[in-house]
C-alpha positions as CSV (number, residue, x, y, z in Angstrom):
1,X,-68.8,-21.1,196.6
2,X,-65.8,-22.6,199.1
3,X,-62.4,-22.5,199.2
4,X,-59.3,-23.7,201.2
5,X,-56.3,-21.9,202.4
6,X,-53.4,-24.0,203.8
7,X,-50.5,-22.7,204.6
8,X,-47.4,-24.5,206.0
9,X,-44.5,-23.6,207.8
10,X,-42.7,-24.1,211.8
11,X,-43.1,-20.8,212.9
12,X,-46.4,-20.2,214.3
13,X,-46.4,-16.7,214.9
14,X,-45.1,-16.6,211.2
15,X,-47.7,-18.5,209.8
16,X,-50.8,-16.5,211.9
17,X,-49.4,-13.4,209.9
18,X,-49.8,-15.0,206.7
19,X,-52.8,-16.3,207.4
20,X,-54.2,-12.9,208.4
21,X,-52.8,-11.3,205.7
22,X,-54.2,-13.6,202.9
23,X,-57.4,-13.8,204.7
24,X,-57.7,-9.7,204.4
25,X,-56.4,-9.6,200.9
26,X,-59.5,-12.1,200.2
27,X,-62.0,-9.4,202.0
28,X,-60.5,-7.1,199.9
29,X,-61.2,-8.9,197.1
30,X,-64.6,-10.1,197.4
31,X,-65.2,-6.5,198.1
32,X,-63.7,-5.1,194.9
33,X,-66.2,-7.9,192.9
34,X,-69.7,-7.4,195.6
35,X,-69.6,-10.7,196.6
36,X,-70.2,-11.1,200.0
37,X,-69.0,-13.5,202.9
38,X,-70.0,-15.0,205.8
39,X,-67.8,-15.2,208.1
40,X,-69.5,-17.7,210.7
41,X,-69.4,-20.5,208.4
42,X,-65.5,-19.9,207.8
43,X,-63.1,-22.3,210.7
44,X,-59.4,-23.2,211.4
45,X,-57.8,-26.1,211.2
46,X,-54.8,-26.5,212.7
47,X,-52.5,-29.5,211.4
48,X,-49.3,-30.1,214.0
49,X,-47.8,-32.9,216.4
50,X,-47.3,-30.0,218.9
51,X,-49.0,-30.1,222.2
52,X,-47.7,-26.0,223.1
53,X,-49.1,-23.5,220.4
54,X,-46.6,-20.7,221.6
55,X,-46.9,-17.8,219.2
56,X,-50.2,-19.1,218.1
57,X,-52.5,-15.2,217.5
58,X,-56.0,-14.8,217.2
59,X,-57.2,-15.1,213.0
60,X,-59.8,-12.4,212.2
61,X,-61.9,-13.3,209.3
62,X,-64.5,-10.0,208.2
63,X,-63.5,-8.3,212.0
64,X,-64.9,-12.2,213.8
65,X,-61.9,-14.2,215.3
66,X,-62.2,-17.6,213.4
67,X,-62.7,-20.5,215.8
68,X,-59.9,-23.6,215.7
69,X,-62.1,-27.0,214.9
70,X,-60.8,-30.5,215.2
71,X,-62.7,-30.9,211.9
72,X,-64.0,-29.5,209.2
73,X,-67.2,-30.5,206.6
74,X,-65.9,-29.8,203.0
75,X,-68.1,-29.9,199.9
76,X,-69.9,-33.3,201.9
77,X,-67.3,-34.6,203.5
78,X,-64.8,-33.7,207.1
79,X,-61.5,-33.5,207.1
80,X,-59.8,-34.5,210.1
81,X,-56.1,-34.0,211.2
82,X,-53.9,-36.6,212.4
């Protein structure tokens, strides 16, 4: 199973709470059903014309930070901002 989260916005310190937020609600949820996650295979993206990522906070995926990737491989194919 995979899945995408994209979340948009200006703010970046806004957007890294959401992001952690939805990202724990989604542990909390596979919990609840015994599915597990692994959290190594899960990366960041980050989408912007800014060259200053003031605000930007660490994402914690299943207590690992997730690392930021230029691109991502998605059910066979990458994804590649810009």
């Amino acid at each position: 199973m995979s899945g995408v989260v994209l979340i948009t916005g200006k703010i970046i310190g806004t957007l890294c709470d959401i992001a952690q937020r939805i990202l724990k609600g989604i542990e909390v949820w596979c919990q609840n059903r015994s599915l597990s996650v692994n959290p190594t295979k899960s990366e960041m993206v980050l989408f912007t014309r800014r060259y200053k990522l003031d605000g930007l906070k660490p994402i914690r995926f299943y207590n690992q930070e997730l690392v930021i990737t230029k691109q991502v491989k998605y059910l066979g194919s990458f994804w590649t901002p810009g």
